[in-house]
C-alpha positions as a printed NumPy array, in Angstrom:
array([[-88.385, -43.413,  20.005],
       [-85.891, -46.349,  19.879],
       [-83.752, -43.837,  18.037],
       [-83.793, -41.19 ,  20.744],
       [-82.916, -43.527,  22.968],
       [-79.748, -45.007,  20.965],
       [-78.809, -41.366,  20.582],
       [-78.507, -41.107,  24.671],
       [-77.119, -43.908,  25.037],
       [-74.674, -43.107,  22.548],
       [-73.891, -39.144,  24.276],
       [-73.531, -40.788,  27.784],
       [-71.128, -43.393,  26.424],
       [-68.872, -40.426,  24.66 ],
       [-69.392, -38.399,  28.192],
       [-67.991, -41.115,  30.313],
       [-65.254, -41.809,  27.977],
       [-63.927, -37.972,  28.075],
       [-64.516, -38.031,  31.516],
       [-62.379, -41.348,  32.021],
       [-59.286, -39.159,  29.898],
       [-60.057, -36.163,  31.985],
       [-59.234, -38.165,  35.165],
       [-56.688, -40.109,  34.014],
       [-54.259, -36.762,  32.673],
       [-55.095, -35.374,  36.289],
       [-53.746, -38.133,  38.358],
       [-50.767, -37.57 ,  35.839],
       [-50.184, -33.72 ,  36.294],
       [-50.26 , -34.826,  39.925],
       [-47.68 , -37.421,  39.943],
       [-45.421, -35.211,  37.689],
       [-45.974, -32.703,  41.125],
       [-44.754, -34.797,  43.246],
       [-41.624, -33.154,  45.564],
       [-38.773, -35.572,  46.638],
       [-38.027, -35.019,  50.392],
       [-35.928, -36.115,  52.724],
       [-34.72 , -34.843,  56.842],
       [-31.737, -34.063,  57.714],
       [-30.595, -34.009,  61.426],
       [-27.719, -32.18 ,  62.763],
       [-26.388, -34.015,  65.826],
       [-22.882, -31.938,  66.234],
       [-22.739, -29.13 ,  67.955],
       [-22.008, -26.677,  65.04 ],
       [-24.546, -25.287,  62.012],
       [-24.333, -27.515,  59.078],
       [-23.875, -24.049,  56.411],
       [-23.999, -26.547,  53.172],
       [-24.978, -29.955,  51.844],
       [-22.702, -31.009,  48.678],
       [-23.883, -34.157,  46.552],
       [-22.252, -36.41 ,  44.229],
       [-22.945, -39.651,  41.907],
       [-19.623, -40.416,  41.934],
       [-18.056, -39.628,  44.981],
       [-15.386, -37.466,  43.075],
       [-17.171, -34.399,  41.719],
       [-19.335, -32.313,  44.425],
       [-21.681, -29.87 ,  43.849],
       [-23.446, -27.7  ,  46.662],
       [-26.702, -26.865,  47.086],
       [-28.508, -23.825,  49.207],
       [-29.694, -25.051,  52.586],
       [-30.889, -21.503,  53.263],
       [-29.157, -20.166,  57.242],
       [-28.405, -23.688,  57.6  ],
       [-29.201, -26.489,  59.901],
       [-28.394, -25.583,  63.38 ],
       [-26.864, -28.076,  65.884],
       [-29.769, -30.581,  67.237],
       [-32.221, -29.228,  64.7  ],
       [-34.017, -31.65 ,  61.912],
       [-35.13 , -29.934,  58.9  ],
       [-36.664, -31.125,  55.71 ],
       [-35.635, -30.326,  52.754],
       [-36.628, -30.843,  48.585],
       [-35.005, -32.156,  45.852],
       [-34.466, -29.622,  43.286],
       [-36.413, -30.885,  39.898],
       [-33.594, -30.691,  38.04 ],
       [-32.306, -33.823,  40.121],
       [-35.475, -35.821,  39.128],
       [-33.519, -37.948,  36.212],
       [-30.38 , -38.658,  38.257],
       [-29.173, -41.724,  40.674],
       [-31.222, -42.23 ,  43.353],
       [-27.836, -43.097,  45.218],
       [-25.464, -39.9  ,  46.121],
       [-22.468, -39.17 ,  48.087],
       [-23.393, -36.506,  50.868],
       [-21.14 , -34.342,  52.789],
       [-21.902, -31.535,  55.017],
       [-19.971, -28.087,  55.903],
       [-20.269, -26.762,  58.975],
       [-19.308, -23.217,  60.533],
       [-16.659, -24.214,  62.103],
       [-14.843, -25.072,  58.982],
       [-15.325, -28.242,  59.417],
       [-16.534, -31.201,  56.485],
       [-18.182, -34.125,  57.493],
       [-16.668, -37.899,  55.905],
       [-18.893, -38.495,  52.376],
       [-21.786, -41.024,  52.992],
       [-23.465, -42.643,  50.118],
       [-27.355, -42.886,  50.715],
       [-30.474, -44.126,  48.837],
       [-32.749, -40.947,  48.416],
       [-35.367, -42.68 ,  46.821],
       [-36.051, -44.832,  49.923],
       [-39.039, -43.581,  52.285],
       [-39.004, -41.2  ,  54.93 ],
       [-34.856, -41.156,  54.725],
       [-33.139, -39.258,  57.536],
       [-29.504, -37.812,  56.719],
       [-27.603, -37.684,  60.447],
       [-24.256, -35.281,  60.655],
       [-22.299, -35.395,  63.541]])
């Protein structure tokens, strides 16, 4: 009898112990999920057509904003994963239809809820 019971004992110990590494790789898989968003808001009175980024200030690179940000409209928009390992600081510029480029502004993207404004 005392046997039995040192068996069950035992089997629920190994259970909760799987169970505890089960949990623990989900929250993981979750957190490596996570998407890296920020708003942008378009306060001129053309489209914003492109975003370009930089770490440096020197070197741009552009990235799809899809038809663009229209004027007065706020979108969100995602990080691409690729970006994941870089600076959380980056020179942004926009384009806008009417040829214009707005001055570079260096923001934080890995502060919360962080709004770009174009004018």
């Amino acid at each position: 009898m005392q046997f039995q019971k040192m068996k069950s004992v035992t089997m629920l110990a190994c259970a909760l112990v799987v169970m505890s590494f089960a949990v623990n790789y989900a929250h993981a898989f979750k957190a490596s999920m996570v998407e890296y968003t920020y708003k942008v808001h378009n306060k001129s009175q053309s489209t914003i057509t492109a975003l370009m980024a930089s770490e440096d200030g020197k070197t741009y690179g552009e990235f799809d904003i899809g038809r663009g940000i229209p004027a007065g409209q706020t979108v969100t928009l995602v990080w691409d994963k690729s970006t994941d390992n870089g600076n959380c600081e980056q020179w942004i510029k926009a384009k806008f239809a009417d040829g214009g480029v707005s001055p570079a502004a260096k923001f934080d993207f890995c502060e919360e809820n962080l709004v770009l404004e174009f004018e």
